[in-house]
FITI-626144 format. One line per 4 residues: number of its first residue (from 0); their letters; for each residue y, x, z of N, C-alpha, C. Coordinates in steps of 0.05 Angstrom, whole numbers. Atoms other than C-alpha are relative to their C-alpha. Example, Ala and Ser with C-alpha at 12.3 -4.5 7.8 and 13.67 -1.06 7.14 Angstrom:
2
0	as	-24/18/0/-90/246/156/24/18/0 | -24/-16/-1/-21/273/143/22/-15/14
# end
This chain:
205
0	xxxx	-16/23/-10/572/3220/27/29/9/2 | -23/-11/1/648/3222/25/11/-27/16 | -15/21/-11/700/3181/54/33/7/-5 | -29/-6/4/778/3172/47/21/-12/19
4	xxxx	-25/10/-19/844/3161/81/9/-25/-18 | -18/24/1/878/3094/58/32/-4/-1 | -29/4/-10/951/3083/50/5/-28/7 | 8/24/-17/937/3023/95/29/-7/17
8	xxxx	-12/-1/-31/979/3000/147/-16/-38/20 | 11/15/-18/957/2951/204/28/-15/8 | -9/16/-3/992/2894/224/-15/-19/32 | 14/15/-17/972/2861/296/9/-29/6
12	xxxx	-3/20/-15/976/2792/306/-9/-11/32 | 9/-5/-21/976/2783/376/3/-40/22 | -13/36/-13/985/2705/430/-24/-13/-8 | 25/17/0/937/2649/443/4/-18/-22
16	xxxx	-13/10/19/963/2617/381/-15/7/-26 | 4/-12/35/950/2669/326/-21/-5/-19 | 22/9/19/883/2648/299/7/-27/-14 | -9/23/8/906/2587/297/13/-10/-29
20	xxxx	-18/-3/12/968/2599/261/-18/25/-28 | 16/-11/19/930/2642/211/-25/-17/-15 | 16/26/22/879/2584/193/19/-12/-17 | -20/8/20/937/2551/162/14/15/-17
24	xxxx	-8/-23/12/958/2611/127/-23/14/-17 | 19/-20/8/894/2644/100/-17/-14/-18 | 6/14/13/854/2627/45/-31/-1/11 | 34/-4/-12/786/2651/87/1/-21/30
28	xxxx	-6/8/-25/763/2618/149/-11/16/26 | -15/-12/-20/789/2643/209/-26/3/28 | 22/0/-25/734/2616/261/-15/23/-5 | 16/-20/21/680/2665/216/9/20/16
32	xxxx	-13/-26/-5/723/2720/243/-27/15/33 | 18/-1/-13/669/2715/305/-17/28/-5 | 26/-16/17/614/2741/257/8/33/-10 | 4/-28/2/650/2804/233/28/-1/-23
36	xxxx	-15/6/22/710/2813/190/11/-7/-21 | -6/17/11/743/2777/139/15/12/-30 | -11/-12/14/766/2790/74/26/-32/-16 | -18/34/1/832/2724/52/15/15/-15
40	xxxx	-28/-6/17/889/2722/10/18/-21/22 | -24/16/-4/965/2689/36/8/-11/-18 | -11/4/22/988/2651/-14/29/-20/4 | -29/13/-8/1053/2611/-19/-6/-24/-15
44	xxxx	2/23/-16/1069/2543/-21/-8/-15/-30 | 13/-3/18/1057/2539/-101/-30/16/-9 | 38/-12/-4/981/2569/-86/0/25/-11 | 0/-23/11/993/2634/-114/-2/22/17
48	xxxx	8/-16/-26/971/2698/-82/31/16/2 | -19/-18/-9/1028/2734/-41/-1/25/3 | 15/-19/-14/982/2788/-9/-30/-1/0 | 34/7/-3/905/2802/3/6/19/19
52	xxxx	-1/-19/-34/888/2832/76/-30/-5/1 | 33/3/-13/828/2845/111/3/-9/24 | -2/16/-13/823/2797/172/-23/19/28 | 21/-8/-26/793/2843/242/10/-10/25
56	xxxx	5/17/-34/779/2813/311/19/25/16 | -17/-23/-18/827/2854/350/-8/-7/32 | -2/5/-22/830/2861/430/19/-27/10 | -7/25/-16/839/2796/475/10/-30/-17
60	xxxx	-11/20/18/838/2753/418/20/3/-21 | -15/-16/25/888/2789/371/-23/-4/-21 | 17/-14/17/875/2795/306/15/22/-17 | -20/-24/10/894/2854/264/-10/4/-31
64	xxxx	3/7/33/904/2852/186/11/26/-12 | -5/-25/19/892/2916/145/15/-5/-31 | -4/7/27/936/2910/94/19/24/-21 | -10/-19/10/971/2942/36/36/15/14
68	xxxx	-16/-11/-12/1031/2985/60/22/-13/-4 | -29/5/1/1092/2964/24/-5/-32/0 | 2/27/2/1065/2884/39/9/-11/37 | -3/-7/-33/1074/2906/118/26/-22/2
72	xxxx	-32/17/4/1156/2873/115/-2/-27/-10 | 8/23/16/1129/2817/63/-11/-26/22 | 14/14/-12/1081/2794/116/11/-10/22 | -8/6/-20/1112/2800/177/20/-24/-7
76	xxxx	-23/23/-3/1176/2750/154/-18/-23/-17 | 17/28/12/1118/2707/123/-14/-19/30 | 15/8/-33/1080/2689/193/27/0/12 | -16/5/-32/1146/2690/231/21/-27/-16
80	xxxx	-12/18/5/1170/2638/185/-17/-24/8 | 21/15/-5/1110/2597/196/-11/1/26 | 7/-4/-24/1107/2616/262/10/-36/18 | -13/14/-11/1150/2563/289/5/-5/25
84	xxxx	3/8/-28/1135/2544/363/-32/14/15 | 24/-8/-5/1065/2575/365/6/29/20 | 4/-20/-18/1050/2624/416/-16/25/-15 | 16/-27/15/1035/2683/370/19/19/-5
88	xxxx	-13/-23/-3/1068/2746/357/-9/23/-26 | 12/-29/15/1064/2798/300/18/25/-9 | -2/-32/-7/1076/2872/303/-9/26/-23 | 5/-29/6/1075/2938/259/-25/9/25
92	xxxx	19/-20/-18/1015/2969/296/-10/20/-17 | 8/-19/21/1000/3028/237/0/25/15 | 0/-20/-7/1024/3073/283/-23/11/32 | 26/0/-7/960/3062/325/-33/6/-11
96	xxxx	20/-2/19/912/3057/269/4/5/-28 | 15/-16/29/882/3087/204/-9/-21/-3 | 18/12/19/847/3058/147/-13/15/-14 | 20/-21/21/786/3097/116/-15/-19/-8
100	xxxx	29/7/11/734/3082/69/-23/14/-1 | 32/-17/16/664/3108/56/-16/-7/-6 | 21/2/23/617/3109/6/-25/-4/9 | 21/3/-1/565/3095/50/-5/-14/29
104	xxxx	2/22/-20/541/3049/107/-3/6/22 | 1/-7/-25/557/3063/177/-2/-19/26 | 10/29/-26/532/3024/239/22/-14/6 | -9/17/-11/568/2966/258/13/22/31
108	xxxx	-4/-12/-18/608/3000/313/30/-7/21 | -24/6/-12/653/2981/371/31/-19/-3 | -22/22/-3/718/2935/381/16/4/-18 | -28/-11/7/781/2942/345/18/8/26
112	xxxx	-26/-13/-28/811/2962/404/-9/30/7 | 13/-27/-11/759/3022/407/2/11/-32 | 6/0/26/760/3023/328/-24/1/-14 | 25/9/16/698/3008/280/2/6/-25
116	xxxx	5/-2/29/666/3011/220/-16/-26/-6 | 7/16/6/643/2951/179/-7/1/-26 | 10/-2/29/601/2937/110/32/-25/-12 | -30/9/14/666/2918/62/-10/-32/-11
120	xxxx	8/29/5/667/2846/61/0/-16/-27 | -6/6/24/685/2840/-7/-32/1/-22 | 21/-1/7/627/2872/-40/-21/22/11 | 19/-17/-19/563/2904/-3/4/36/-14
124	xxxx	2/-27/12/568/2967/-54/19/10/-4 | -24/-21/-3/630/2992/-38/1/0/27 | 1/-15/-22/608/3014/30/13/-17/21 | -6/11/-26/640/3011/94/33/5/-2
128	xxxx	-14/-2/-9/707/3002/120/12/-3/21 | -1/-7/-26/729/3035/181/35/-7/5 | -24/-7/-15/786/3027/230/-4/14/19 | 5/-25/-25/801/3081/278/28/3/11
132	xxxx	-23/-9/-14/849/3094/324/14/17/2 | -12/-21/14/894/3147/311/-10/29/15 | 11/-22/-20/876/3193/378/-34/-1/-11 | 24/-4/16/807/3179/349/-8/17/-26
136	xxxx	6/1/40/812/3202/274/-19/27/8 | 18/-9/13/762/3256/287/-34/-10/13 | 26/11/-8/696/3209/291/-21/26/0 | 25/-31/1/635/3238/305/-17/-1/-29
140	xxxx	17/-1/20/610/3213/242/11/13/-25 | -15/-7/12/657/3248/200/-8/30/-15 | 13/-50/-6/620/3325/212/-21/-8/-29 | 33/12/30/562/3290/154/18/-11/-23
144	xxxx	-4/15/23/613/3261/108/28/13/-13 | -24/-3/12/664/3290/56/27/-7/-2 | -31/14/0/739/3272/58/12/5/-31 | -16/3/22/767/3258/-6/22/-16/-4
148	xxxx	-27/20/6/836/3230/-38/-6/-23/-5 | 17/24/1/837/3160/-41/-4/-13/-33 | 7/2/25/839/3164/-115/-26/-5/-21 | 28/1/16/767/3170/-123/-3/-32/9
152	xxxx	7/31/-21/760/3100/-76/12/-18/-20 | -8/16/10/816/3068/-119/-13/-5/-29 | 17/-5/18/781/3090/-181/-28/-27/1 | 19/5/-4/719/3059/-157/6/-31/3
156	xxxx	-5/27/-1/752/2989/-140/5/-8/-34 | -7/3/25/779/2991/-210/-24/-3/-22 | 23/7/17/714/3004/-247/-11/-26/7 | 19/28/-14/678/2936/-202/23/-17/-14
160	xxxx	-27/29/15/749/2891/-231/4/-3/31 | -14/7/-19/764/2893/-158/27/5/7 | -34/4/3/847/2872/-146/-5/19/22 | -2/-23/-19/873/2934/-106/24/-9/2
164	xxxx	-26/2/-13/942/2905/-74/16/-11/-16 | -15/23/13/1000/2886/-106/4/11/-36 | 13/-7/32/982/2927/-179/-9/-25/-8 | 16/11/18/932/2887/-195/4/-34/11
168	xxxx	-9/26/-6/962/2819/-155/27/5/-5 | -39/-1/-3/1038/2817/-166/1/-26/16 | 0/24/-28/1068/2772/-107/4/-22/-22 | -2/26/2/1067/2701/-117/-3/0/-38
172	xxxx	5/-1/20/1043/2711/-195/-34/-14/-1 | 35/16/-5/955/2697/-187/-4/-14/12 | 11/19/-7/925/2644/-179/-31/10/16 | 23/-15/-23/869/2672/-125/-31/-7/-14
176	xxxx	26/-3/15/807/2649/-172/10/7/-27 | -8/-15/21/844/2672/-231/2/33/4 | -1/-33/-9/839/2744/-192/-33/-4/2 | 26/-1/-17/765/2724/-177/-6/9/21
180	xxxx	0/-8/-22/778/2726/-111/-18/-21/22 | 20/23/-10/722/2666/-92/-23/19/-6 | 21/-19/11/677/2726/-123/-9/23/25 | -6/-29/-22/699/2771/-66/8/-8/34
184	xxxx	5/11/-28/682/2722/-9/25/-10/18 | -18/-1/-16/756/2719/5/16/-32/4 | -3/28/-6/760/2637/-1/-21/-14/7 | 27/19/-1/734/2586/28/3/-28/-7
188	xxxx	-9/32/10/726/2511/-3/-3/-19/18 | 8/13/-8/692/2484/58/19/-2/31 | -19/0/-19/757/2502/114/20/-25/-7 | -21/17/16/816/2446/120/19/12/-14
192	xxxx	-25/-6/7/883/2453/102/23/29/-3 | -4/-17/-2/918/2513/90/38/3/-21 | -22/5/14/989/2530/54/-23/6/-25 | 20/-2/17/961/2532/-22/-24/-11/-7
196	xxxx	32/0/3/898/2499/-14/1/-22/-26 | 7/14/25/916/2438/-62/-4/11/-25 | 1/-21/23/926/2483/-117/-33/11/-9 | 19/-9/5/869/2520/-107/-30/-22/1
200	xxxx	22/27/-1/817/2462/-91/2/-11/-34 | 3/5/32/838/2438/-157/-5/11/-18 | 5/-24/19/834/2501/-196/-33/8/8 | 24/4/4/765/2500/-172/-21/-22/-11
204	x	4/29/16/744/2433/-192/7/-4/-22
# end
């Protein structure tokens, strides 16, 4: 079993607002987030993908979006434009939390506020994806499992045709089922309104 570091960074949306304000923003739905992590695209106002994030239940209602590094700046003045009057708040939090992967399936475990591991929402056979807290990074489950570069991980998205960031999305260029990203659980057709959604509703139909 192996696992890798991520050049991740975390993003916390935080206020009684933010789910909210992220249903209208996300191409997944938001309520779901309940059940266990989320995998969405942002797209802009021509339906095209901006970003892809991974969508976790954070402490007190937060939520906190693993996403690619250099999309960290992108995102934040995307939500604070769309923020408007909402009671939400979003934050650099990277320097709290890690992003690992591993190759192999680790219990459902603890909060984001305690950090966790989850089966990768995208597709069951690319394992789990953990968040951990930085004073955390040496889990106990770590002593049983290899650390490797994340080259082998990116490798491994690449062989499945899975989009790895903004390589294989360039901003506001894909069309989010033109990435086969309805393949990878990360839309939903049966949520309302969203920025993008005419676009995409139609490009499914």
């Amino acid at each position: 079993a192996w696992h890798a570091r991520l050049d991740r960074s975390v993003v916390a949306l935080e206020g009684a607002d933010g789910r909210k304000l992220l249903q209208g923003l996300v191409t997944a739905d938001v309520p779901q987030l309940d059940a266990g992590p989320l995998y969405a695209a942002f797209l802009g106002a021509q339906g095209r993908v901006l970003l892809d994030a991974f969508l976790i239940g954070g402490p007190a209602g937060s939520v906190l979006l693993d996403v690619e590094r250099a999309a960290v700046a992108p995102l934040l003045a995307h939500l604070k434009r769309y923020r408007l009057r909402s009671k939400a708040h979003a934050r650099d939090a990277s320097d709290e939390y890690e992003v690992l992967a591993a190759n192999h399936d680790l219990p459902a475990s603890g909060g984001a506020c305690d950090g966790g591991a989850w089966v990768d929402p995208r597709l069951p056979c690319l394992g789990s994806r953990v968040l951990l807290r930085r004073e955390n990074s040496a889990a106990s489950w770590m002593s049983d499992s290899r650390e490797v570069g994340p080259e082998l991980y990116n490798m491994q998205l690449e062989l499945l045709g899975v989009p790895n960031g903004a390589v294989a999305l360039p901003p506001a260029e894909a069309l989010p089922l033109e990435a086969n990203l309805e393949h990878l659980n990360a839309v939903s057709f049966a949520k309302g309104c969203y920025l993008g959604q005419e676009l995409t509703a139609r490009t499914n139909f």
